[in-house]
C-alpha positions as CSV (number, residue, x, y, z in Angstrom):
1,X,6.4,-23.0,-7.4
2,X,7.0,-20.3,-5.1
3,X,5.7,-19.0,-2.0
4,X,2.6,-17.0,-1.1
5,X,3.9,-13.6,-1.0
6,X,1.9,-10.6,0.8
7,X,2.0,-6.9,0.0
8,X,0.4,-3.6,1.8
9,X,-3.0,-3.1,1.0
10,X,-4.3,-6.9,0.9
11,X,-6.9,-8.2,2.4
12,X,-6.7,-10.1,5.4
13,X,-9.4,-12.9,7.0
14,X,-11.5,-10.2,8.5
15,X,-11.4,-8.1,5.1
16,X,-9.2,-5.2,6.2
17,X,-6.5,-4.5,3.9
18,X,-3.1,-5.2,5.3
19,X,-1.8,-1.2,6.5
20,X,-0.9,0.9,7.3
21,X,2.6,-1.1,6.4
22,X,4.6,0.7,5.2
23,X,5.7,-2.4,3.3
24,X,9.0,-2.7,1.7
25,X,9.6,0.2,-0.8
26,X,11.9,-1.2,-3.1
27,X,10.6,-4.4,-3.1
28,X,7.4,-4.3,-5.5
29,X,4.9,-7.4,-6.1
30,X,2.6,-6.1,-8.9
31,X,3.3,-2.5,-8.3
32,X,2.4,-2.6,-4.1
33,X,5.2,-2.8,-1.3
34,X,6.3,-6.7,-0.2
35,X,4.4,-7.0,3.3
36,X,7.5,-8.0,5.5
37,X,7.4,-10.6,8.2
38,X,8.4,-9.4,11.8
39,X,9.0,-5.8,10.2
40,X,5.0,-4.7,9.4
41,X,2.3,-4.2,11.8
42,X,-1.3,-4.1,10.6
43,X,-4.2,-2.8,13.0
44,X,-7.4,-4.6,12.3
45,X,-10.6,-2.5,12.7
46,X,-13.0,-5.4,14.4
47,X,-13.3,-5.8,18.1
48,X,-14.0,-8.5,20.6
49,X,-17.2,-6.7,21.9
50,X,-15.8,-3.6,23.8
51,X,-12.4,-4.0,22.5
52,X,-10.8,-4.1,19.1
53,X,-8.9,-6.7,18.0
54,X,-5.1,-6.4,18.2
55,X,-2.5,-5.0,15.5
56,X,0.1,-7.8,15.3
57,X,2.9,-8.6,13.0
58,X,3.2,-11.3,9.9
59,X,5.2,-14.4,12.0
60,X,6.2,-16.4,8.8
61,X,8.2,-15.3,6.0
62,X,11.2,-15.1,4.2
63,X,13.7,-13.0,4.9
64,X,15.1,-12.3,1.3
């Protein structure tokens, strides 16, 4: 079976949908942009109190 694969516009633990991406364009995983690791940042739209939580990047992947 293969791996867990994550594209823009999915929702993440805090329910924010991965973004703004912008994803890989010519790589399409039922019609939405491949999320890439190291390449995508998402900004998450919770906070800590007075600050938000921090953007960050996907850490695991594949590279193909």
């Amino acid at each position: 079976m293969g791996k867990p694969a994550a594209r823009v516009g999915d929702n993440t633990s805090h329910g924010t949908p991965l973004g703004p991406g912008p994803g890989c364009v010519t790589v399409l995983i039922g019609g939405r942009p491949a999320w890439r690791a190291t390449s995508d940042s998402h900004i998450c739209s919770l906070s800590d109190g007075p600050k938000p939580h921090a953007g960050g990047i996907v850490g695991v992947g594949s590279v193909t």
